[in-house]
Structure formats: structure tokens, C-alpha cells
N, C-alpha and C positions, 0 to 999 in steps of 0.2 A: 875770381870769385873771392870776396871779403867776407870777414868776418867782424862785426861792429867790437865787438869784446877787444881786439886789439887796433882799434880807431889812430891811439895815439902813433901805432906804427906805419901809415894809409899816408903820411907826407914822403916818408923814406923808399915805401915800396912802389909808388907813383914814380919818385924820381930815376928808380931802376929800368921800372915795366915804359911808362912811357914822358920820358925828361917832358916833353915840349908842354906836358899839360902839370898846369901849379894849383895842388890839392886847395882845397877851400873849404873849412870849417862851418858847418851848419850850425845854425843859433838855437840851444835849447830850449824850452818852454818857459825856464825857472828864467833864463837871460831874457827871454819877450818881455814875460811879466811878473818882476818881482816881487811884486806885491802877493801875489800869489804863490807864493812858496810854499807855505804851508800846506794848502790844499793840495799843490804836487805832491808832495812828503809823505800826505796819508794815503797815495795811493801807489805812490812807489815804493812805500815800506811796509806797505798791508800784507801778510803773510796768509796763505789760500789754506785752506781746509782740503784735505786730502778729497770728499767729498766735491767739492768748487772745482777743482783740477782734474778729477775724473771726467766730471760732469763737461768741462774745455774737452777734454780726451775724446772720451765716446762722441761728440758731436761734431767731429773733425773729420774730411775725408783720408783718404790713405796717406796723402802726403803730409798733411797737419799731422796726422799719428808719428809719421819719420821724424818729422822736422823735432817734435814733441820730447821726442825718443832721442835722439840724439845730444840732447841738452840735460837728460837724464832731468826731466821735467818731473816724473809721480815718483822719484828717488826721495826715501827719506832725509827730513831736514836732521841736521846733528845737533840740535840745538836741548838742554837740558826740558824735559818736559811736563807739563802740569795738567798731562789728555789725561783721558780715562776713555778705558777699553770694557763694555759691559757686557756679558753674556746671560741674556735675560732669558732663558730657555725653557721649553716643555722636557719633564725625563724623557730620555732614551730617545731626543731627536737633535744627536749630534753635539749633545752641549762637553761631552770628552775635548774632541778633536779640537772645538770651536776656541776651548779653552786654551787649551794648547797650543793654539796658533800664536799665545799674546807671550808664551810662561818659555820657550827654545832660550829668550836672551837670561836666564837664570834669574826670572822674579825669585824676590823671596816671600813668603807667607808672612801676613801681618796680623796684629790683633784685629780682631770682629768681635764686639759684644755683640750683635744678633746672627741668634744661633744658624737660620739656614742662609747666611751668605757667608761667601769664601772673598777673603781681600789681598792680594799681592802686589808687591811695590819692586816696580822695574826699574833694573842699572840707567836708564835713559829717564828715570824718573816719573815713568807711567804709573799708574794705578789700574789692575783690573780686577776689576769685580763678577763674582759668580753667582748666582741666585733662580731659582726656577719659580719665584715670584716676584710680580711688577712692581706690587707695591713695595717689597722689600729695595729692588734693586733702584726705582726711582727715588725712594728718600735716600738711599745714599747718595747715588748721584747727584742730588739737588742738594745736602750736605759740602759735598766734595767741591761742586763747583761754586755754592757763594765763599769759598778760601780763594778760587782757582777760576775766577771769570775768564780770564783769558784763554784756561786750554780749551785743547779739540774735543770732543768727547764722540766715541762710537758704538752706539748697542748692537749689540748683531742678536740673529733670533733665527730659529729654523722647525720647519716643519715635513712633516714624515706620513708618506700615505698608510693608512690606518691596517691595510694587510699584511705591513712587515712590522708596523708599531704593535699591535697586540703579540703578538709572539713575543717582541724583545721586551716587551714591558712585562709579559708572564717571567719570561726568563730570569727577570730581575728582581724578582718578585721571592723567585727559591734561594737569593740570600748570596751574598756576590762572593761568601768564602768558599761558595761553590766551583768556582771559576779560578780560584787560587790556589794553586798548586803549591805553595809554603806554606799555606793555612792550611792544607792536609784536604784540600780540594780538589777537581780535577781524578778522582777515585771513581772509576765506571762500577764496581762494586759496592758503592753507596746509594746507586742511583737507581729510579726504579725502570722497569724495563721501558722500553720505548710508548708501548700501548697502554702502560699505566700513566705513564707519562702525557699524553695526546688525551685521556681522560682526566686528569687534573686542568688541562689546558681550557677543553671543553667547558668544566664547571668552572671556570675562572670566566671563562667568557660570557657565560649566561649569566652569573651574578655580578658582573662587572659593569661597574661606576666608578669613572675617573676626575675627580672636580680637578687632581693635579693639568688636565687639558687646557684649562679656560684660565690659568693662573697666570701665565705668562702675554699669551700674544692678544688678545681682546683688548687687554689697559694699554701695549703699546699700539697697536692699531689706533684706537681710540685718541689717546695724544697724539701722534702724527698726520692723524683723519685721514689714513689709510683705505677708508670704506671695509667693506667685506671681504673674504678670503675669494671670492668669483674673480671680483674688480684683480685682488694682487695676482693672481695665478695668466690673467690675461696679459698681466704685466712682466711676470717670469715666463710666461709662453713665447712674450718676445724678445724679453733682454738674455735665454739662455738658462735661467732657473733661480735670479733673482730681481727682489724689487729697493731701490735704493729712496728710503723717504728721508723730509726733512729739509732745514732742519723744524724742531717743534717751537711754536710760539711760544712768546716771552710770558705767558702764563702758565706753562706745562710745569711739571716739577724737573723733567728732561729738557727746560729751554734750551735752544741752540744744541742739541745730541743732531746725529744722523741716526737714523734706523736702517740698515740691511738687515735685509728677510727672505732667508733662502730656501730652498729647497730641497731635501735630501737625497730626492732622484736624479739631479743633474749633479750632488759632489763632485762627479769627477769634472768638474769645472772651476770646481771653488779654489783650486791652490792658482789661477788666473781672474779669477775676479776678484782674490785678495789682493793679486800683485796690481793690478787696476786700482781698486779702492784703497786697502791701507797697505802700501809697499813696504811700510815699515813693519809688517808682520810675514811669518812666512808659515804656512796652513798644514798644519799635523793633523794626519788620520788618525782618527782614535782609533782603536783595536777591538773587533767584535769577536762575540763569545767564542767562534771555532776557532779563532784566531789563539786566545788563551789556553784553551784546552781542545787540541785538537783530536785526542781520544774519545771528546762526547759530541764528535762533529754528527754523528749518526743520530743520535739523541736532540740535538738543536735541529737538523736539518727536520726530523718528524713533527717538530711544531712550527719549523718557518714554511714547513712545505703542507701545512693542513689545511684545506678548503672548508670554510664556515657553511655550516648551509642556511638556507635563506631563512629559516628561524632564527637561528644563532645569531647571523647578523641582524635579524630586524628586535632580537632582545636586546644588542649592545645600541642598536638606533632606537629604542624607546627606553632605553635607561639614562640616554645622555642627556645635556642642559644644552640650553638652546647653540652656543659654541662648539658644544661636541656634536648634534646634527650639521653644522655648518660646513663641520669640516668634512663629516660622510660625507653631503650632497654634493663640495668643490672635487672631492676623488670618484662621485659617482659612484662610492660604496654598494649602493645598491641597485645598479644596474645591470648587474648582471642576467638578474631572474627580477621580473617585471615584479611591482611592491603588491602584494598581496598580503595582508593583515593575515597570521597565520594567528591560530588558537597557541599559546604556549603554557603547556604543564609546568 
């Protein structure tokens, strides 16, 4: 059993294994036709898009996976880099962790003249950007890369069924130095009882309208002609709880990006469909509220654990835009109790 990688050694170990047979050098393509060299060159030194080599990967059977794997084929390249890693995200679906997955090799914070994006510049010479709007995140992107045509570029983006999102996004809402135990947070005697508590949740929910929902995934959908949230979830129904788009045509502001778009009920999958798609990150869980303060676990658990009733949620489904009904109908928000147009006080 040979290995081509060491060809030049296949005369010597011939003459070991079996003397009577005399190796014979095969004529490479560049030696057929020289004239064609060139053409060889740009495809033997075409460098694949972690996206391109996934896409080889998953389409492979078990032994293409082996053979794949053993060559340390989705291994990141060490080569100085000009990618950009975006995290173009909804609040409070994941865009912690998300971000963190890029920032373990010690990014450091760089300057941002526009106020809601966050920019850091990695030892390997990445760029990742943070923004919970499209349009913010794609003019820099499209900034970044007429310097930098050459790099990779990867958005990632995630979304979160709407009955653990409403809780975490109230939560977030009572002010994060609540949550900080050095900011003099994290004080169960600051806090109001549980049932007052579950009553502010209430009147958040009935007067609650979120335009921050439609700010992120709609514009990327739309550039990548992703279709609907129906169409992607049938597509993370089978890849496992993600959809991998891309990349965007040479009109987007995002040309040539990938889009992954995940799913926050299958996480626990995502530190393996990082190492699939960009190997060269490694996927940090952000830390949720009990997590920080586990003295107001009792206090969080009363609002992640409350049942909307069928008013409440069809007040939060006639106060949304048409992206925030979208995403009701893909989680079946209101199926539980048959839709019945209730009177609301």
C-alpha cells in the first residue's frame, strides 16, 4: 500500500518488495501538454473555501469521509489571513457564543466609527465583525473586502423559537448590571418577588413590538435567496439544525460571503458543525442568565417557565411585521389552541 506523497521513494521500495519488477514513472499532465501549464497551475493552486471542502465532505460516503480525515483535509490553512468572520445576529439568539467562537485565538478590539458594530482583528489576521443589523454588517463587509478580494468571508446568523426568546429578551430588558455580580447585581433583595415579576413579563408581552427581529435575517436571506424561514427549517430539519447558503452573487454587498444559519434548538450540535465548516474556529457557549447568577435561578426559571395564554400570544402575533408573523407560523407559535381572534382589553 503506497502513498503518492512519497512517489519519489516507489523506485527504492519496488526494488526491496519485489526486485524483478522496474518502477516506471507516469507522465504528468503539465509533461503531455505544456502548453498548458498555466491552466494546470490555476487549478492546482486554487485554494478551496472552507465552505467548497465541507460541501466535498458531506457529499462523500463513510470512506471518502476517512480518506478525507486522515489528510487533515477541513484542517485550517496557516497561512496569514484577509477572511472575515460576521456575526450578523437577532438579540438574545446566540450571538454571545457565536461571537466567541471567532475572539478564544485572543482578537483584539479595533476601532468602529459606527456605533452598533463591534470590530476585532485576529493573530491569524482575521477580522470579525458583530452587528444585530444587515445593513450595518454588510457595508462593512463590502468595505473590507474591495481591500481584501481575495479572503474567505463567513456570516453566520441564528435563530431561536419565540417561547424561550420572549422570556430571554424581557430578561434583558431589566438591564444586564442585573446579572453582574461586581456591578452590585446578582442581589435577590433588589428584586421583586417572583409573581411581581411574571406580572411585568405579562405587560411586556402584550405591549411588545420588536422591529430589532426583522433587522438581521430577512436582508441576509434576501441576498443569498434563501426563500422563507418554511423552505430553510426544512433544510435544517435535514442537515441536523443548519442551512449552509452561498456563496452571494457578484451584485450583493456580501459577494462571495457564505451564510450559515443555524438554529438554537439543536446547539448542541454546533461545536461539530463548526468543526465541519470553519475548523478554524472552535465554538464557545455563551453563558445564560442562571448561569451568572445562580441565586435568581428561581426568579428566571418563573419567566422561562410561563405559558402565554392564547390572547397574549395572538397580541404578540398582531403586533408583529410581517417577518415577525413569519417566524410565529415556521415554530407553529400558535398552534397550540386553534387561532381564534380573541377580543383584547
Amino acid at each position: 500500500f503506497l502513498r503518492m506523497e512519497q512517489s519519489d521513494s516507489w523506485p527504492a521500495i519496488l526494488a526491496d518488495v519485489a526486485p524483478t519488477v522496474q518502477f516506471v514513472h507516469g507522465i504528468s499532465r503539465e509533461e503531455q501538454c505544456p502548453n498548458l501549464t498555466e491552466h494546470f497551475r490555476a487549478l492546482t493552486d486554487n485554494v478551496m473555501t472552507s465552505a467548497e471542502k465541507f460541501s466535498i465532505y458531506q457529499g462523500g460516503n463513510e470512506y471518502v469521509r476517512e480518506w478525507l480525515d486522515a489528510y487533515g483535509y477541513l484542517n485550517a490553512s496557516k497561512r496569514q489571513s484577509k477572511d472575515i468572520y460576521a456575526v450578523i445576529n437577532t438579540p438574545k439568539m446566540g450571538t454571545g457564543g457565536l461571537t466567541s467562537t471567532a475572539l478564544y485565538r485572543g482578537c483584539a478590539g479595533a476601532e468602529s466609527n459606527v456605533k452598533e458594530l463591534s470590530i476585532r482583528t485576529c493573530p491569524d489576521g482575521q477580522t470579525v465583525f458583530r452587528t444585530h443589523k444587515f445593513m450595518i454588517g454588510s457595508k462593512a463587509i463590502q468595505q473590507h473586502r474591495e481591500n481584501n478580494p481575495e479572503g474567505q468571508c463567513l456570516i453566520v446568523t441564528a435563530i431561536r423559537d419565540p417561547r424561550s426568546w420572549f422570556p430571554s429578551k424581557f430578561l434583558q430588558l431589566l438591564g444586564a448590571a442585573k446579572f453582574v455580580e461586581s456591578s452590585g447585581g446578582c442581589n435577590i433583595d433588589e428584586w421583586p418577588s417572583k409573581e411581581a415579576l411574571v406580572s411585568e413579563f405579562r405587560e411586556y408581552v402584550h405591549n411588545s413590538f420588536n422591529p430589532a427581529l426583522s433587522s438581521a435575517i430577512p436582508g441576509l436571506l434576501g441576498e443569498f435567496g434563501g426563500g422563507g424561514l418554511k423552505e430553510q427549517f426544512k433544510i435544517m430539519d435535514k442537515n441536523g439544525g443548519y442551512s449552509l447558503l452561498g456563496p452571494a452573487p457578484p451584485q450583493s454587498p456580501v459577494a462571495g460571503c457564505n451564510l450559515l444559519f443555524l438554529r438554537m434548538e439543536q446547539s448542541n450540535q454546533w461545536p461539530d458543525i463548526f468543526r465541519q465548516i470553519a475548523p478554524e474556529l472552535q465554538f464557545a457557549k455563551g453563558l445564560a442568565r442562571k448561569d451568572d447568577c445562580p441565586i435568581l435561578s428561581e426568579h428566571i426559571k418563573a419567566i422561562t417557565d410561563y405559558e402565554m395564554t392564547t390572547e397574549e400570544k395572538y397580541s404578540i402575533y398582531e403586533n408583529g411585521d410581517d417577518f415577525a408573523v413569519e417566524w410565529l407560523d415556521a415554530y407553529g407559535y400558535m398552534n397550540e389552541d386553534p387561532l381564534k381572534v380573541p377580543s383584547i382589553a
